[in-house]
MARKE-432595 format. One record per residue (C-alpha): y, z, x; residue number from 1. Coordinates in steps of 0.1 Angstrom, whole numbers. Each point is the difference from the previous one (the first is absolute). Example, Ala and Ser with C-alpha at 12.3 -4.5 7.8 and 13.67 -1.06 7.14 Angstrom:
BEGIN
{{-45,78,123},1}
{{34,-7,14},2}
This chain:
BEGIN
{{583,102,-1110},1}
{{-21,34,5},2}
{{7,11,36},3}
{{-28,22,21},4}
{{10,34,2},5}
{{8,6,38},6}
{{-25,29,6},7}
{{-27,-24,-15},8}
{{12,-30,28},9}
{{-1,25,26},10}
{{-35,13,-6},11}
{{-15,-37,-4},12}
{{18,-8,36},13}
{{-15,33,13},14}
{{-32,-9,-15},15}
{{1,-36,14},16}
{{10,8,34},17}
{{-34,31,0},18}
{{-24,-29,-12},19}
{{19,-24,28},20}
{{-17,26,24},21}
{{-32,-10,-7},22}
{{-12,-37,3},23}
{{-10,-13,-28},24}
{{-39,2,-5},25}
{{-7,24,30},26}
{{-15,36,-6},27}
{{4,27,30},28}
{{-36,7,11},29}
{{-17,-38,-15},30}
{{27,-27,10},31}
{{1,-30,-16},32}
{{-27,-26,-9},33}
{{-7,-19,-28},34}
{{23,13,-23},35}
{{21,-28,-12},36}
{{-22,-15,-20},37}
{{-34,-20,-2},38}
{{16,-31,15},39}
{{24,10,20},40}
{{1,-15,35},41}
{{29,17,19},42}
{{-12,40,4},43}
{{25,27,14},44}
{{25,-29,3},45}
{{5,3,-34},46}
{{20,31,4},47}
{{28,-11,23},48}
{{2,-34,-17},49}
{{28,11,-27},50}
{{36,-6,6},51}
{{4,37,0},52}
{{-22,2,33},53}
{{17,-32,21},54}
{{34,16,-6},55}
{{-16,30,13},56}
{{-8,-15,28},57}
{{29,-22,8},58}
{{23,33,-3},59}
{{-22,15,26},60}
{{13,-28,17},61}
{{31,16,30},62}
{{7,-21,28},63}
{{-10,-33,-8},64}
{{-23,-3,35},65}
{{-25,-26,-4},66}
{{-35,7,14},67}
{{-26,-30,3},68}
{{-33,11,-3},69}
{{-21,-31,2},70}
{{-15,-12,31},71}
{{-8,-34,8},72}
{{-30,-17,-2},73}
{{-13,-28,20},74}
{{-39,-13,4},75}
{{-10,26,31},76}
{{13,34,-23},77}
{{-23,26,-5},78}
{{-17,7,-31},79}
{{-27,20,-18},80}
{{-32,-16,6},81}
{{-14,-17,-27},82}
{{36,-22,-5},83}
{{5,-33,6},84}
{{25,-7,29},85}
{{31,-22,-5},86}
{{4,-36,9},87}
{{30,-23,-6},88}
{{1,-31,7},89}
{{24,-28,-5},90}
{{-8,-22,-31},91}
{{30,-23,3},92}
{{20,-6,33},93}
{{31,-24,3},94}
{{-14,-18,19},95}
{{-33,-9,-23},96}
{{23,-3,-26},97}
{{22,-25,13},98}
{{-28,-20,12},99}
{{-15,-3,-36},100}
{{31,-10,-17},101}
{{21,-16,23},102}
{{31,27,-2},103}
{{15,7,31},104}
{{32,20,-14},105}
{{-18,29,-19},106}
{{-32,18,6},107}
{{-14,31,-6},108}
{{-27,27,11},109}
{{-26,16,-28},110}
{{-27,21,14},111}
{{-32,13,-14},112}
{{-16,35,-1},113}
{{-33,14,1},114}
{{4,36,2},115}
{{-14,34,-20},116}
{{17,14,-26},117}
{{-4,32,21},118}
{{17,-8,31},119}
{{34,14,15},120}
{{23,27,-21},121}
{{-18,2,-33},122}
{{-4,17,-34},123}
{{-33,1,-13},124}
{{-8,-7,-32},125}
{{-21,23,-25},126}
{{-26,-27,0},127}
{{-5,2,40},128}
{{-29,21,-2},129}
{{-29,6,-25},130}
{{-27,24,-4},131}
{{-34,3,-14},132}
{{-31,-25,-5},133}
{{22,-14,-30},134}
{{34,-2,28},135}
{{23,15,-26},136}
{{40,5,13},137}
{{28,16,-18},138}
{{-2,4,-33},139}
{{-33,-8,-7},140}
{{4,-38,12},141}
{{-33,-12,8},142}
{{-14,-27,25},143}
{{-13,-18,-31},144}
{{28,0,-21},145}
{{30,-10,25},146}
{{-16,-10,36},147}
{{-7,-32,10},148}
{{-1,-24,30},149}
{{40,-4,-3},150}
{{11,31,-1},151}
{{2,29,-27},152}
{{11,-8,-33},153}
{{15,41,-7},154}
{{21,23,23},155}
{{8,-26,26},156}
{{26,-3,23},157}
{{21,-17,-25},158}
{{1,26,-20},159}
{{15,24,25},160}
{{38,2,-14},161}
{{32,0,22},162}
{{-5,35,14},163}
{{35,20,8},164}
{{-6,35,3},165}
{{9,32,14},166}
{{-15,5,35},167}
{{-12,25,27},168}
{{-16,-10,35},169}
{{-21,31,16},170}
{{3,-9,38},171}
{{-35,20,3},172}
{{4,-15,39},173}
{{30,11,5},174}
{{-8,33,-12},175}
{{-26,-1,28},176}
{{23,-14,25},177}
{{-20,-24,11},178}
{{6,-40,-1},179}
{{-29,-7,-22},180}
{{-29,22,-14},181}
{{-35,-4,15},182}
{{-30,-18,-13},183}
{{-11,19,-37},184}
{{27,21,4},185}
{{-4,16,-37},186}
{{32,16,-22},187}
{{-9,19,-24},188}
{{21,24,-19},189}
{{10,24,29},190}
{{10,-34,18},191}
{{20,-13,-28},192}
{{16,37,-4},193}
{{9,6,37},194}
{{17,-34,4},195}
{{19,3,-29},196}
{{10,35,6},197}
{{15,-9,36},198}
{{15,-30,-17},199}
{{14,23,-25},200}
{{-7,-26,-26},201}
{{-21,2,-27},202}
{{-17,-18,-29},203}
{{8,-2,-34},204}
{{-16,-11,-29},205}
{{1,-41,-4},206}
{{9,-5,38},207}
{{-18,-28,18},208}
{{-12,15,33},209}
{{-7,-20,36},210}
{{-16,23,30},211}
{{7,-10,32},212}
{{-27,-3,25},213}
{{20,-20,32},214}
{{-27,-23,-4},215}
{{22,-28,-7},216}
{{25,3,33},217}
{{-26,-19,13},218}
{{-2,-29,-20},219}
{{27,-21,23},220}
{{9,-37,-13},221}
{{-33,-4,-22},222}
{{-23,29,1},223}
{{-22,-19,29},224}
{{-14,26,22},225}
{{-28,12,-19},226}
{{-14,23,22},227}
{{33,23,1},228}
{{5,-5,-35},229}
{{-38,13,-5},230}
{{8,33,23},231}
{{26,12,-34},232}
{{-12,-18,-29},233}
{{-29,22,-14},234}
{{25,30,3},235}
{{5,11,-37},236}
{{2,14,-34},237}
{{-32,23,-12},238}
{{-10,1,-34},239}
{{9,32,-3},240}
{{39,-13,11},241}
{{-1,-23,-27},242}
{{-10,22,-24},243}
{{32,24,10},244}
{{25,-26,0},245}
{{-11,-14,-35},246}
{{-13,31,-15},247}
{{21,24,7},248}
{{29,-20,11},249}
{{5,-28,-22},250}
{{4,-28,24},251}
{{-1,-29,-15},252}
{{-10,-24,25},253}
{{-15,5,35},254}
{{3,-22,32},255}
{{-1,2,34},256}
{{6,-18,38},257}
{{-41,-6,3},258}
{{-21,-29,-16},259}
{{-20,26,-22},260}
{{25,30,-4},261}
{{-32,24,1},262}
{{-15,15,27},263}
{{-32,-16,18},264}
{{-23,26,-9},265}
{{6,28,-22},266}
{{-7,28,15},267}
{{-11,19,-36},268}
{{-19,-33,-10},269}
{{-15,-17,36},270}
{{-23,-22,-16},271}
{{26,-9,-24},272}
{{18,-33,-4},273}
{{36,-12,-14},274}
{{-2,34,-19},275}
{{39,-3,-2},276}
{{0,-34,-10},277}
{{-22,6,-25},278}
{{14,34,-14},279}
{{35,-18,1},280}
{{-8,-32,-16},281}
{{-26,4,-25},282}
{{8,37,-8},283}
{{31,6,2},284}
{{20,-36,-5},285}
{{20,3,35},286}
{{8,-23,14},287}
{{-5,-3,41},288}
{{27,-13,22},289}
{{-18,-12,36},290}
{{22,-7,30},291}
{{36,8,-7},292}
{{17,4,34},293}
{{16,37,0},294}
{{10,-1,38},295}
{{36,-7,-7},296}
{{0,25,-27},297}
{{-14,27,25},298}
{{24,-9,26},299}
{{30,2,-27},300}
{{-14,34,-12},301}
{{0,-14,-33},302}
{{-23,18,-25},303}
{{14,-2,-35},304}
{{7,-36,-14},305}
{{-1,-26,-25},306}
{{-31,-27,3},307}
{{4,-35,-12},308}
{{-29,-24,-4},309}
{{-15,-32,-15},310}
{{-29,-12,3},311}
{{-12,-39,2},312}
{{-9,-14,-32},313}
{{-30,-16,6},314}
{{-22,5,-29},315}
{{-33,16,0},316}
{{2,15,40},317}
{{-12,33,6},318}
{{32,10,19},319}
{{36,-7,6},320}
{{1,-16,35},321}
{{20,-6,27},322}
{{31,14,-11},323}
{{32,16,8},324}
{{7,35,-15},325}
{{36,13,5},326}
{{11,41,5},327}
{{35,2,-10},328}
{{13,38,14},329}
């Protein structure tokens, strides 16, 4: 059998662990987008899907500390406007039950839902948002094509894959010292740099990044007092922000503790809307994490993890609802 020459093995490793560095379809300066092909559905996720990339992640992995960050969600929990709210009700009780068949031993409860599919701790999909007078998403997925009056036929929820990645929380509040940031309270780049420098943390290339308003210590057993919740909530990322983490930093998902992760108004674009969204999800192929409680997380001092999630598979929804991320430090 012909054997490698050693020197040869060592330079492949070498070269393997350099092009490790850099996630796979990002350029320094650009980003990502739609680079992985005419149909692809899955964007910058593609790059820490690989083998390579979870055990990455899991070896991040040093004291084993769990950290929930899902909150739960009930029929009075805030929202973005424009969502349906969430009603369950109880579709069959043991007592209905028994008195249709007779059975007093066994019984059960089944309840139905009528909820949005961008409610709670969520992931948005790369078909959330459209733009133009043909409503084109990611990839050149057009309204015509793939929309319809159940859902969107490419980039969907669904096709958001098990994410576990590298992670970095920039407490942007607790770089403030404050409990929560005010109303439109916009982080830009200086924002993003300040509170990672006092972190001493920083981002690397393919890291999925959550920034901390405070917004969500106030969310209590369901996210039911609106008004408070409305004092934090438009307190967020600028386009500009975005731009840094992705550009020039290679994260490869953003999220936040807010409904919308950007700011309220944009102070560089006031008459602007869901210019992050937008520059996220149709340019770039990020996807946007919404309401992932980072409270314990601050408390904890814990900056640097790994970040586990799935999303429901319900096909054709525009985002991954109601779910329950995990931080493991």
């Amino acid at each position: 059998m012909h054997r490698m020459p050693l020197r040869c093995l060592l330079l492949i490793t070498a070269l393997c662990l350099a092009l490790g560095a850099q996630p796979r379809g990002w350029q320094k300066g650009k980003g990502y987008g739609p680079v992985y092909g005419s149909q692809d559905e899955v964007g910058s996720l593609n790059a820490i899907n690989t083998p390579a990339q979870v055990l990455e992640a899991l070896r991040q992995v040093k004291t084993g500390r769990v950290f929930d960050l899902g909150v739960r969600v009930a029929n009075d929990s805030f929202k973005f406007a424009g969502h349906a709210p969430t009603q369950i009700t109880t579709y069959r009780s043991p007592e209905g039950f028994q008195r249709e068949t007779g059975q007093n031993a066994l019984a059960y409860h089944s309840c139905a839902l009528f909820t949005s599919d961008n409610i709670g701790t969520q992931i948005d999909s790369l078909g959330h948002i459209t733009r133009g007078a043909d409503h084109r998403w990611y990839n050149g997925f057009r309204e015509a094509d793939h929309g319809s009056d159940f859902g969107i036929a490419k980039a969907g929820a669904d096709t958001i894959p098990p994410i576990i990645g590298r992670a970095v929380m920039i407490d942007v509040a607790g770089w403030k010292g404050v409990d929560a940031l005010p109303s439109n309270f916009a982080i830009g780049p200086k924002e993003l740099q300040g509170a990672l420098a006092a972190q001493k943390t920083d981002v690397q290339p393919g890291d999925i990044v959550l920034i901390r308003t405070g917004t969500l210590r106030y969310w209590g057993e369901s996210g039911g007092d609106h008004a408070k919740i409305a004092q934090h909530d438009t307190a967020g990322l600028t386009l500009a922000g975005a731009k840094w983490l992705v550009e020039e930093k290679g994260a490869v998902m953003l999220g936040a503790d807010t409904s919308g992760l950007e700011v309220g108004k944009d102070p560089d674009h006031p008459n602007a809307m869901l210019l992050v969204h937008s520059y996220l999800l149709v340019d770039q192929g990020v996807h946007i994490g919404e309401f992932h409680n980072l409270e314990a997380l601050a408390a904890a001092k814990v900056y640097r993890f790994t970040y586990v999630a799935m999303t429901n598979r319900f096909k054709n929804a525009t985002a991954g609802f109601a779910l329950r991320p995990i931080a493991i430090e």
